[in-house]
mmCIF file as gemmi writes it, N, C-alpha and C atoms, coordinates in Angstrom:
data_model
loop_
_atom_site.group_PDB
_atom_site.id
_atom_site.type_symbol
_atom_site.label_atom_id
_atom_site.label_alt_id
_atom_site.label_comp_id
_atom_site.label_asym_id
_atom_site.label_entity_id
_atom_site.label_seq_id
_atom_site.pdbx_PDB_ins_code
_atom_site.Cartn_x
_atom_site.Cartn_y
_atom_site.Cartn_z
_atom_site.occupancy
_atom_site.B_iso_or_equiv
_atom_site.pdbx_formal_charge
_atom_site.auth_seq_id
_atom_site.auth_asym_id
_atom_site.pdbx_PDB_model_num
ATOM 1 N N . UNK Axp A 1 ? -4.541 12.476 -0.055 1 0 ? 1 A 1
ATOM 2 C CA . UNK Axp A 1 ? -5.368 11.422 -0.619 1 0 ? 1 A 1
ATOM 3 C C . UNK Axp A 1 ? -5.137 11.378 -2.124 1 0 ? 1 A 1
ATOM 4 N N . UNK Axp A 2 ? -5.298 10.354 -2.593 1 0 ? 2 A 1
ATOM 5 C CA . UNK Axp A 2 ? -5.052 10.539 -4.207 1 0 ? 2 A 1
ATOM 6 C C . UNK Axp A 2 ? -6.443 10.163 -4.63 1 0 ? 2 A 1
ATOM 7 N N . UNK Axp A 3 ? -6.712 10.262 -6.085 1 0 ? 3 A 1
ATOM 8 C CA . UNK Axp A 3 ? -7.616 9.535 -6.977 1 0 ? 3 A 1
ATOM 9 C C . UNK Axp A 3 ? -7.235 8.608 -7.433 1 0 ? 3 A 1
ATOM 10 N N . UNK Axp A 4 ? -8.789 7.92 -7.486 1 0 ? 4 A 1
ATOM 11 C CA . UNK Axp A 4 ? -8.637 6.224 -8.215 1 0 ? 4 A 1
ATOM 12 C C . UNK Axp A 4 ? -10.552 6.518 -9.019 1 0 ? 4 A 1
ATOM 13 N N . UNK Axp A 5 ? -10.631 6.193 -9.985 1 0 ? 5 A 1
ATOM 14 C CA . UNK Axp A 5 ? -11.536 5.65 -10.77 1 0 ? 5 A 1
ATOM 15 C C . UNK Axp A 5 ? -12.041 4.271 -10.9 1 0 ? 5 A 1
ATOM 16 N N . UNK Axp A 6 ? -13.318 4.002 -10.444 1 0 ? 6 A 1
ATOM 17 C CA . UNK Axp A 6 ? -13.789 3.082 -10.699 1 0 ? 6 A 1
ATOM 18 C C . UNK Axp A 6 ? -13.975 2.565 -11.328 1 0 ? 6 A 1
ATOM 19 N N . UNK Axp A 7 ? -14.418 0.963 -11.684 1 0 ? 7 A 1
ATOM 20 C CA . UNK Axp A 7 ? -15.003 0.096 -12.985 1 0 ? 7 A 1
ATOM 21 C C . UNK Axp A 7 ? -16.422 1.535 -13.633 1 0 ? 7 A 1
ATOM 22 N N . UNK Axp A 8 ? -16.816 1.805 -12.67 1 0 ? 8 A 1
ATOM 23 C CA . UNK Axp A 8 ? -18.355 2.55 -13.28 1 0 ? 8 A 1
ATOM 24 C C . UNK Axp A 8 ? -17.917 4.376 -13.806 1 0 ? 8 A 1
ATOM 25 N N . UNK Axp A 9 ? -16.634 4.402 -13.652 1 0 ? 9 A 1
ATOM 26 C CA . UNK Axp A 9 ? -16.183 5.636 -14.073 1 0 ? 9 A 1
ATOM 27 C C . UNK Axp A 9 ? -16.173 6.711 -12.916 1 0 ? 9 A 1
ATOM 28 N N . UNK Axp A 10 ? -16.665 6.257 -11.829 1 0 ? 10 A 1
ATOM 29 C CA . UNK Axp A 10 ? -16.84 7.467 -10.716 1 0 ? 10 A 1
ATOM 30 C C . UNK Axp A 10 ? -15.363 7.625 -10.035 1 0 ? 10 A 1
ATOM 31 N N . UNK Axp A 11 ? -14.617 9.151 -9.636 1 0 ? 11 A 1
ATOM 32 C CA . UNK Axp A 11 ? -13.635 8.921 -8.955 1 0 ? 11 A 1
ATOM 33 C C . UNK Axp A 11 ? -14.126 8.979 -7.504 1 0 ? 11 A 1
ATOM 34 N N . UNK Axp A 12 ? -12.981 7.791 -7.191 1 0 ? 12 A 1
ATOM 35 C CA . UNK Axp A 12 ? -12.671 7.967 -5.341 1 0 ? 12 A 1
ATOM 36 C C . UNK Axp A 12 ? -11.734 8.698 -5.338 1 0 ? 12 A 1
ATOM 37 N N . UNK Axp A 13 ? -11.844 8.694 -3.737 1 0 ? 13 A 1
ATOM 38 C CA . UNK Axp A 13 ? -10.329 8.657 -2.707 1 0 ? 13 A 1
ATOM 39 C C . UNK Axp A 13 ? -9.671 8.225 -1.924 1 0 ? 13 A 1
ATOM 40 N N . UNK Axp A 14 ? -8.897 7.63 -1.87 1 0 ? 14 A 1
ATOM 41 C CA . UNK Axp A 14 ? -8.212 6.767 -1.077 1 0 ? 14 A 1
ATOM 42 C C . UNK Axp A 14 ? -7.274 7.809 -0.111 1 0 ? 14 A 1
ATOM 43 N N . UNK Axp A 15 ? -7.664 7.484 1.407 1 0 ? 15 A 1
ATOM 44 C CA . UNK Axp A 15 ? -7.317 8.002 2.431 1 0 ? 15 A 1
ATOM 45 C C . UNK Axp A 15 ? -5.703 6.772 2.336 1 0 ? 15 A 1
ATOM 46 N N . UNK Axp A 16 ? -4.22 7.43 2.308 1 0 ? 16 A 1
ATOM 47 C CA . UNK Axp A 16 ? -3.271 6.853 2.463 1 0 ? 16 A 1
ATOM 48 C C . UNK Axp A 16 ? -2.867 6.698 3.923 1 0 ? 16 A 1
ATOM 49 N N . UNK Axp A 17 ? -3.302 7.045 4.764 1 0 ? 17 A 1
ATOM 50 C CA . UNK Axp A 17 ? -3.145 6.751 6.109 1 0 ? 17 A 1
ATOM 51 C C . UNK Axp A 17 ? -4.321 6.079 7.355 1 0 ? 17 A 1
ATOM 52 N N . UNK Axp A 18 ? -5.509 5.765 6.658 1 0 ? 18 A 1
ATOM 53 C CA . UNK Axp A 18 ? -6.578 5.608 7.189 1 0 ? 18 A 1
ATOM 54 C C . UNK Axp A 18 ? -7.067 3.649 6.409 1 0 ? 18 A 1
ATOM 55 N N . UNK Axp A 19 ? -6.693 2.592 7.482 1 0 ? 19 A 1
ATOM 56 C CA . UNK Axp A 19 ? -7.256 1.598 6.836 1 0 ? 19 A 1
ATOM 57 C C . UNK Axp A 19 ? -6.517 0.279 7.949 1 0 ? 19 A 1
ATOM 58 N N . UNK Axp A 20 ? -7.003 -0.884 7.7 1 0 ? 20 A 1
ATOM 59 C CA . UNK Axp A 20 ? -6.634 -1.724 8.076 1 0 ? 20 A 1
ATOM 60 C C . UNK Axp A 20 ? -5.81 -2.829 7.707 1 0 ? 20 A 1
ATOM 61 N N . UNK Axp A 21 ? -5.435 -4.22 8.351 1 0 ? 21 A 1
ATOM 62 C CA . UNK Axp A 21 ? -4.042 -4.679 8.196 1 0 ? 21 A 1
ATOM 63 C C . UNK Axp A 21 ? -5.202 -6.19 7.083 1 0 ? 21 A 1
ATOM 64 N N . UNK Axp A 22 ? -4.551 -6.337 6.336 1 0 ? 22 A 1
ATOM 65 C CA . UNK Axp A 22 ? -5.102 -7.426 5.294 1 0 ? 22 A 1
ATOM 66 C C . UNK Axp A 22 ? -3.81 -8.822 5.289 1 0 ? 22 A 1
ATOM 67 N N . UNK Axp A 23 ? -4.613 -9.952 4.753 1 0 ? 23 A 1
ATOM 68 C CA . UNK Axp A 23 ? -2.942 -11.46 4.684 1 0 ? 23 A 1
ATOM 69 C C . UNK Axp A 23 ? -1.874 -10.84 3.74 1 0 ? 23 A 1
ATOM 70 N N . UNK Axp A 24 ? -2.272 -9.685 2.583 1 0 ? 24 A 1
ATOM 71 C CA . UNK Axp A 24 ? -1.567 -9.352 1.526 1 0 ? 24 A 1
ATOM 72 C C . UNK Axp A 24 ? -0.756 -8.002 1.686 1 0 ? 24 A 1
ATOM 73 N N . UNK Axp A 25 ? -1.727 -7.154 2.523 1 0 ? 25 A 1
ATOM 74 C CA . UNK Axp A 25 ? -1.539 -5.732 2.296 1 0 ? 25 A 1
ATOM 75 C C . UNK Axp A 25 ? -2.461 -5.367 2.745 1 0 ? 25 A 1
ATOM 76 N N . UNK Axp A 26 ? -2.101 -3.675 3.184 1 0 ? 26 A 1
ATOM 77 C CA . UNK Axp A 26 ? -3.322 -3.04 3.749 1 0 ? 26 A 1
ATOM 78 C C . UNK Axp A 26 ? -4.435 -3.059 2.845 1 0 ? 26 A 1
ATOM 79 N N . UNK Axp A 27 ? -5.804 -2.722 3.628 1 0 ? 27 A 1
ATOM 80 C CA . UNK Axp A 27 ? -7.016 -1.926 2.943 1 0 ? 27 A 1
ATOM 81 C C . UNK Axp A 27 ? -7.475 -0.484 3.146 1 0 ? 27 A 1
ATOM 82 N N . UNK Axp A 28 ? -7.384 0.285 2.762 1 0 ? 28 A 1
ATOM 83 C CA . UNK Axp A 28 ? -7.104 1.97 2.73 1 0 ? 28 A 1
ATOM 84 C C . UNK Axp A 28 ? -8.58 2.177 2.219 1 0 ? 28 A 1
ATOM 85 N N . UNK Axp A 29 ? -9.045 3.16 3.402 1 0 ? 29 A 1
ATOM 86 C CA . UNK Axp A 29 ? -10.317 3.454 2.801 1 0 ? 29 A 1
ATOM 87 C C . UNK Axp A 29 ? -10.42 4.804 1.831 1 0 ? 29 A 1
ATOM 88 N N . UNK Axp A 30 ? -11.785 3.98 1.196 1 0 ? 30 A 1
ATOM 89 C CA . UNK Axp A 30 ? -11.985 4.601 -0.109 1 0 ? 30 A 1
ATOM 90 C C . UNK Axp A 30 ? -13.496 6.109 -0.092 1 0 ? 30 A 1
ATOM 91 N N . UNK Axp A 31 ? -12.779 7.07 -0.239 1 0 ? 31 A 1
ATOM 92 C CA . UNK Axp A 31 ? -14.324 8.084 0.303 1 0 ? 31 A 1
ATOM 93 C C . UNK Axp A 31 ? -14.396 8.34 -0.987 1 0 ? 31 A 1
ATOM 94 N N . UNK Axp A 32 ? -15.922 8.878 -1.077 1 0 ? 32 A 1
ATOM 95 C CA . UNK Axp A 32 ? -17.084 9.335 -2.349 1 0 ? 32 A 1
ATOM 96 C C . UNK Axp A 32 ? -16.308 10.73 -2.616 1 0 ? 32 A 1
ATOM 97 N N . UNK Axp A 33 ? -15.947 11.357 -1.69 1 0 ? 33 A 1
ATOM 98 C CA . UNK Axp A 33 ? -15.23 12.936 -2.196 1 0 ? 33 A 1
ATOM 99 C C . UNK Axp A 33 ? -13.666 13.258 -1.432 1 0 ? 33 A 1
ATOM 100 N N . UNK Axp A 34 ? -13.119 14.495 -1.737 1 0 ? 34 A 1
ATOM 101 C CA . UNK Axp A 34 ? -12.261 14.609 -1.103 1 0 ? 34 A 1
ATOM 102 C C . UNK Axp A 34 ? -12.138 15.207 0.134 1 0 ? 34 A 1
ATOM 103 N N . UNK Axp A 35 ? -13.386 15.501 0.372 1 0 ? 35 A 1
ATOM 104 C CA . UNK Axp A 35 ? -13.55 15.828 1.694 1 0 ? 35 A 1
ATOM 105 C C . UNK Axp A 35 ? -13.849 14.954 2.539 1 0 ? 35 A 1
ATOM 106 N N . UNK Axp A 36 ? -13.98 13.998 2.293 1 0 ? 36 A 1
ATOM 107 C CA . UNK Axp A 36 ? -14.131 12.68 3.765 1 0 ? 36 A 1
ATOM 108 C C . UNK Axp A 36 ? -15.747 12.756 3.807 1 0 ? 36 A 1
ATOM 109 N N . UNK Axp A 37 ? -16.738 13.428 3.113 1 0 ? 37 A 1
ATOM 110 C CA . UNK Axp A 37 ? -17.857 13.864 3.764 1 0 ? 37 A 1
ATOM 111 C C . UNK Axp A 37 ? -18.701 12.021 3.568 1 0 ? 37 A 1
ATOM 112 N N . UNK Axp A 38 ? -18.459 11.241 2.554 1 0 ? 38 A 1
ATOM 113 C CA . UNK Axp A 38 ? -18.907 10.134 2.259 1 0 ? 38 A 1
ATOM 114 C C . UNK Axp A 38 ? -18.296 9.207 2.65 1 0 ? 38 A 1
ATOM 115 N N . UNK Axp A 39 ? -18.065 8.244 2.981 1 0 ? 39 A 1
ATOM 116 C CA . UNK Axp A 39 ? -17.311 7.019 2.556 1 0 ? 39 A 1
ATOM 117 C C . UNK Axp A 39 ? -17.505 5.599 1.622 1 0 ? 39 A 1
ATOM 118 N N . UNK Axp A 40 ? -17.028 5.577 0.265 1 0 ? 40 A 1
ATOM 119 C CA . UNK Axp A 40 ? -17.506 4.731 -0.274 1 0 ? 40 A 1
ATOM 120 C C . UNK Axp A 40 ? -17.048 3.439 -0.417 1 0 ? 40 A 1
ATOM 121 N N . UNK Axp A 41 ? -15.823 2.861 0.172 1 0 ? 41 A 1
ATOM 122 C CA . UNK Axp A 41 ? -15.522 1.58 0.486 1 0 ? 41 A 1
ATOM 123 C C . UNK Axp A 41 ? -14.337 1.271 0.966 1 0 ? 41 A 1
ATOM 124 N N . UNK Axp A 42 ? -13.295 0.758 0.697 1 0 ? 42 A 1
ATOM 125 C CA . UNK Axp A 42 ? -12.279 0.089 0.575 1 0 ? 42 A 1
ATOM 126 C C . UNK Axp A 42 ? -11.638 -0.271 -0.207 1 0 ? 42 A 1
ATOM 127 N N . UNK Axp A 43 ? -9.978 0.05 -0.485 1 0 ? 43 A 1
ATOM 128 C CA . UNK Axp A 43 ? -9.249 -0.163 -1.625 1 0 ? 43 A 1
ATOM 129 C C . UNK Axp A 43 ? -7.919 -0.767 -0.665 1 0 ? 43 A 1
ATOM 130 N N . UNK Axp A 44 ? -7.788 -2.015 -2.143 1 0 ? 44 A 1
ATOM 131 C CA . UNK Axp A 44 ? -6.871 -3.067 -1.667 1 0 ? 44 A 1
ATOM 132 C C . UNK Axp A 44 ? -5.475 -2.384 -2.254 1 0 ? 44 A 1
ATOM 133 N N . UNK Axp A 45 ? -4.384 -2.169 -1.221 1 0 ? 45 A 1
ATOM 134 C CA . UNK Axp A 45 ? -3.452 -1.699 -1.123 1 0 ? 45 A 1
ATOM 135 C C . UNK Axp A 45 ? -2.309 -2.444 -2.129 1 0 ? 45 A 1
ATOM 136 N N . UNK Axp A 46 ? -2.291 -3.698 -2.071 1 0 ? 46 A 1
ATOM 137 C CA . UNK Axp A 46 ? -1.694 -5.209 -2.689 1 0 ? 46 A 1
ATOM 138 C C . UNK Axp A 46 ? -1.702 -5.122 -4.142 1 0 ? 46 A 1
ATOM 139 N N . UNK Axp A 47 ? -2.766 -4.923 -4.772 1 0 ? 47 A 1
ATOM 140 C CA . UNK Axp A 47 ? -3.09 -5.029 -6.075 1 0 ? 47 A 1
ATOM 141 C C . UNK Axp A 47 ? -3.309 -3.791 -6.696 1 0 ? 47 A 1
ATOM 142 N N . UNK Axp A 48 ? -3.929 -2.514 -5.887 1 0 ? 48 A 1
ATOM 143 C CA . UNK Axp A 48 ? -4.467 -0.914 -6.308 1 0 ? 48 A 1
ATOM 144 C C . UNK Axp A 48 ? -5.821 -1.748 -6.989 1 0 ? 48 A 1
ATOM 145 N N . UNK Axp A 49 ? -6.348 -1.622 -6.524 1 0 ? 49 A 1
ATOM 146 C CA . UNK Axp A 49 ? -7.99 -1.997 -6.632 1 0 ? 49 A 1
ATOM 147 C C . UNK Axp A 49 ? -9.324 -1.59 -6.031 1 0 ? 49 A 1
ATOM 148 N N . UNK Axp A 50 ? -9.997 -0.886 -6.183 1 0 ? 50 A 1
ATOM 149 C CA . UNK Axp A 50 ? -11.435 -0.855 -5.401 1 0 ? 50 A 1
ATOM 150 C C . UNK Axp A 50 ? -12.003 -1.906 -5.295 1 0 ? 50 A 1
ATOM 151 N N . UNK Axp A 51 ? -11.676 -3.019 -6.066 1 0 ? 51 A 1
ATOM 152 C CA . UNK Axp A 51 ? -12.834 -4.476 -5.935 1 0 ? 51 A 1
ATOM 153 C C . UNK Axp A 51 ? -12.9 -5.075 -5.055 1 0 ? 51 A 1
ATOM 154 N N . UNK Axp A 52 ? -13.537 -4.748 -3.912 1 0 ? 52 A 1
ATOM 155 C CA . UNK Axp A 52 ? -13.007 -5.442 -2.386 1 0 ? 52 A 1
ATOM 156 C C . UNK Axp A 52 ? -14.648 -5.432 -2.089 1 0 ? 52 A 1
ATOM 157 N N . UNK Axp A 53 ? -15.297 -6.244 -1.11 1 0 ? 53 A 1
ATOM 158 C CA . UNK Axp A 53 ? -16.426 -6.973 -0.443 1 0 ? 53 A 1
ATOM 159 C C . UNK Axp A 53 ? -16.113 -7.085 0.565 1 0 ? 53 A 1
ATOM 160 N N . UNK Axp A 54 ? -17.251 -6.483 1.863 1 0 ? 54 A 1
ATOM 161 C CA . UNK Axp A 54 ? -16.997 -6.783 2.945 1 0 ? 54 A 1
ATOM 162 C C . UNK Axp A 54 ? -18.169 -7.457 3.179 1 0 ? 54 A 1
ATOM 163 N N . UNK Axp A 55 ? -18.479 -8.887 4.155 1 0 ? 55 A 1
ATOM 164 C CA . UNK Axp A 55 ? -19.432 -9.344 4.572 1 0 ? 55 A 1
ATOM 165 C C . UNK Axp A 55 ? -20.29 -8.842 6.119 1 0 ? 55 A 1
ATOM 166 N N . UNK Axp A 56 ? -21.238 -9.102 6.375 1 0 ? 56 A 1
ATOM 167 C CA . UNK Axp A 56 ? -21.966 -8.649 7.613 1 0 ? 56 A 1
ATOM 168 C C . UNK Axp A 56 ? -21.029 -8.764 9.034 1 0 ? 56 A 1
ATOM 169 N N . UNK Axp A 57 ? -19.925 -9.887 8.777 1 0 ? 57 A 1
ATOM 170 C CA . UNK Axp A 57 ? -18.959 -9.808 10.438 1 0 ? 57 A 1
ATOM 171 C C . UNK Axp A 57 ? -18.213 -9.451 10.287 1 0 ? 57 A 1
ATOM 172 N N . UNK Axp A 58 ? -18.271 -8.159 9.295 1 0 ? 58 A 1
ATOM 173 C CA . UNK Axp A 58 ? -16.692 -7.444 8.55 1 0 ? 58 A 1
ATOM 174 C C . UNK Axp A 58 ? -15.319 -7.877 8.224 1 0 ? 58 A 1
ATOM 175 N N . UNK Axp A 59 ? -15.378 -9.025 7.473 1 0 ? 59 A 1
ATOM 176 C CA . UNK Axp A 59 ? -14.408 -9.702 7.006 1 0 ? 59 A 1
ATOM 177 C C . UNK Axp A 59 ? -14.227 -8.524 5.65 1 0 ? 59 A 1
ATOM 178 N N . UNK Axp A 60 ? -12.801 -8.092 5.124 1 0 ? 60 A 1
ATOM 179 C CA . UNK Axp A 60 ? -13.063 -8.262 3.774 1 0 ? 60 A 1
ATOM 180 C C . UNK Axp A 60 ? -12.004 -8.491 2.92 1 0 ? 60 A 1
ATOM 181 N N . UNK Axp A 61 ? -12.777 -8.784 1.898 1 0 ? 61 A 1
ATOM 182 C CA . UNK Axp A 61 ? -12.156 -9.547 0.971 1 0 ? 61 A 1
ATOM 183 C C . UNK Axp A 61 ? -11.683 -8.787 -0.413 1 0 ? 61 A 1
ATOM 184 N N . UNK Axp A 62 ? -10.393 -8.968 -1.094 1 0 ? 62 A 1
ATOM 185 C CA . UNK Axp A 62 ? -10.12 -8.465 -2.152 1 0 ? 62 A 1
ATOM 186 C C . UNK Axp A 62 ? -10.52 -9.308 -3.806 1 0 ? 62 A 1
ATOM 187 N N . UNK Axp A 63 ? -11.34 -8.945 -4.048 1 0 ? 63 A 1
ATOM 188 C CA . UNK Axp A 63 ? -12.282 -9.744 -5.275 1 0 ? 63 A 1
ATOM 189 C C . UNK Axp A 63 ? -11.038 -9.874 -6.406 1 0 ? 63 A 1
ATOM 190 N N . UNK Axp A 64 ? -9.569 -9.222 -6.828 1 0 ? 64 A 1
ATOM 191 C CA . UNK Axp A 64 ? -8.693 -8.884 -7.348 1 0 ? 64 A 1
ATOM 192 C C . UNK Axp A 64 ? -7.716 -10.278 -7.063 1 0 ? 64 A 1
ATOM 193 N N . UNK Axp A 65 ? -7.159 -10.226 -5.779 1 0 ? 65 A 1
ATOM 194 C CA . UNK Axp A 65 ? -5.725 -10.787 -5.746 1 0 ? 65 A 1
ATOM 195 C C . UNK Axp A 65 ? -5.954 -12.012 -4.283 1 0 ? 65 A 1
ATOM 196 N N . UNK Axp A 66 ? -7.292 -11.672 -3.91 1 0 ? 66 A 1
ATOM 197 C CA . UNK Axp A 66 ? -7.789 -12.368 -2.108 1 0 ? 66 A 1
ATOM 198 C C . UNK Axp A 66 ? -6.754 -11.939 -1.42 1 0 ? 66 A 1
ATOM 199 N N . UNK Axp A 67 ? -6.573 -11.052 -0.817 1 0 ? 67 A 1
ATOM 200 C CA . UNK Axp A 67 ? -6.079 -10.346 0.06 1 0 ? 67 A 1
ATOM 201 C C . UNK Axp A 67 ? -7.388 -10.127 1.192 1 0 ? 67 A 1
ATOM 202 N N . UNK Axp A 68 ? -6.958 -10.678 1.841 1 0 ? 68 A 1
ATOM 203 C CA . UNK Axp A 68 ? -8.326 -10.921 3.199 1 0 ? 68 A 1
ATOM 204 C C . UNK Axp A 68 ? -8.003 -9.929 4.528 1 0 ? 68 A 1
ATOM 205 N N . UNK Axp A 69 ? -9.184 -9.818 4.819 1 0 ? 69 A 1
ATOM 206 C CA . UNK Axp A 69 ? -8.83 -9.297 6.655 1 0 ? 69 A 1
ATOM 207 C C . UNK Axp A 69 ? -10.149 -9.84 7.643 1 0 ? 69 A 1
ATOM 208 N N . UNK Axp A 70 ? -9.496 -10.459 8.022 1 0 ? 70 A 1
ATOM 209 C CA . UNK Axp A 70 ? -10.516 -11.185 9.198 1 0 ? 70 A 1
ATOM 210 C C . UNK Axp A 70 ? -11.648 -10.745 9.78 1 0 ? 70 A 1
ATOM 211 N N . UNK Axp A 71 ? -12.413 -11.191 10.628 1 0 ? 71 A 1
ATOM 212 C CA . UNK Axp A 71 ? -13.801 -10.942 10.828 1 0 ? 71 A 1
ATOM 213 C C . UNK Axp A 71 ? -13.545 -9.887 11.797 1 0 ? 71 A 1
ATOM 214 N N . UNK Axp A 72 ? -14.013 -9.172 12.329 1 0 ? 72 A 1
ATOM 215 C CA . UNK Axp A 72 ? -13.94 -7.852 13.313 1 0 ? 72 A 1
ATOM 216 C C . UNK Axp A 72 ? -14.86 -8.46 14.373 1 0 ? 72 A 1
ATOM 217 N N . UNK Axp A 73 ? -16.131 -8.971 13.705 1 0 ? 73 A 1
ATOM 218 C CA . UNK Axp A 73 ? -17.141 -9.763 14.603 1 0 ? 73 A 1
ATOM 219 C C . UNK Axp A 73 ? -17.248 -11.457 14.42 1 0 ? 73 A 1
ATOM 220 N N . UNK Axp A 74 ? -17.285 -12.238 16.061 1 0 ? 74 A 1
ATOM 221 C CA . UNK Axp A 74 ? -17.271 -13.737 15.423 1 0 ? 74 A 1
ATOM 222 C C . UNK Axp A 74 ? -18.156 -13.586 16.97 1 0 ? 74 A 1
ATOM 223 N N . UNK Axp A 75 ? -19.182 -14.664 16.034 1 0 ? 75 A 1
ATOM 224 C CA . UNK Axp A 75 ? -20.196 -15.629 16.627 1 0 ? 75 A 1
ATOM 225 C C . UNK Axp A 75 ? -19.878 -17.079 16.543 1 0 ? 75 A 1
ATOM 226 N N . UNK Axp A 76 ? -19.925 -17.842 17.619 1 0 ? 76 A 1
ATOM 227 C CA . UNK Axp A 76 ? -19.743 -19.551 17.404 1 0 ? 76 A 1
ATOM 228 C C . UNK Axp A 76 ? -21.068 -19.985 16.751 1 0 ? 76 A 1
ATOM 229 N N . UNK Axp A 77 ? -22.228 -19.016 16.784 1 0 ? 77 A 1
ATOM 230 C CA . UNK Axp A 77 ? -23.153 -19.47 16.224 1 0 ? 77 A 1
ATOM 231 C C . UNK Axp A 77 ? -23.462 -19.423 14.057 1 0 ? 77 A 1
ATOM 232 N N . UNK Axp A 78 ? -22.171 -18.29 14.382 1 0 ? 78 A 1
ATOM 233 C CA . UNK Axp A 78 ? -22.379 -18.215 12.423 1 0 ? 78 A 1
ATOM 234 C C . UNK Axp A 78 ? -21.004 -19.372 12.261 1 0 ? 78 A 1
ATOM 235 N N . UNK Axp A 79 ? -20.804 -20.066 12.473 1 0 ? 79 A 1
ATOM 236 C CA . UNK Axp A 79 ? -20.187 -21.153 11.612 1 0 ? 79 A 1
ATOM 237 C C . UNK Axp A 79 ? -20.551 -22.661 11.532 1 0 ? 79 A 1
């Protein structure tokens, strides 16, 4: 896993083998320590960024470069 530092100064870790397929590039998840014991988000593979947003039907999105990954959950009723 390597380190990455946040906008707020805290370091992550980015798991290099652990993440999903994005329109740009993977998203590699991002843990609170190096032990996996947390997980604190998602880092966009495309750009090297933590700035990524995921919404409630787990779409997410790269706030950086939009590097997207589709909904995991779809309702005909949320559109």
């Amino acid at each position: 896993m390597r380190a990455v530092v946040t906008d707020e100064g805290e370091e992550v870790y980015v798991a290099e083998t652990n993440g999903d397929t994005g329109s740009k590039g993977p998203f590699l998840v991002a843990y609170g320590s190096r032990d996996r014991d947390a997980r604190y988000g998602w880092f966009c593979a495309n750009c090297d960024t933590i700035d990524t947003a995921m919404d409630p039907m787990g779409r997410i999105q790269c706030n950086a470069c939009g590097n997207l990954r589709k909904a995991t959950e779809w309702d005909a009723a949320h559109e």
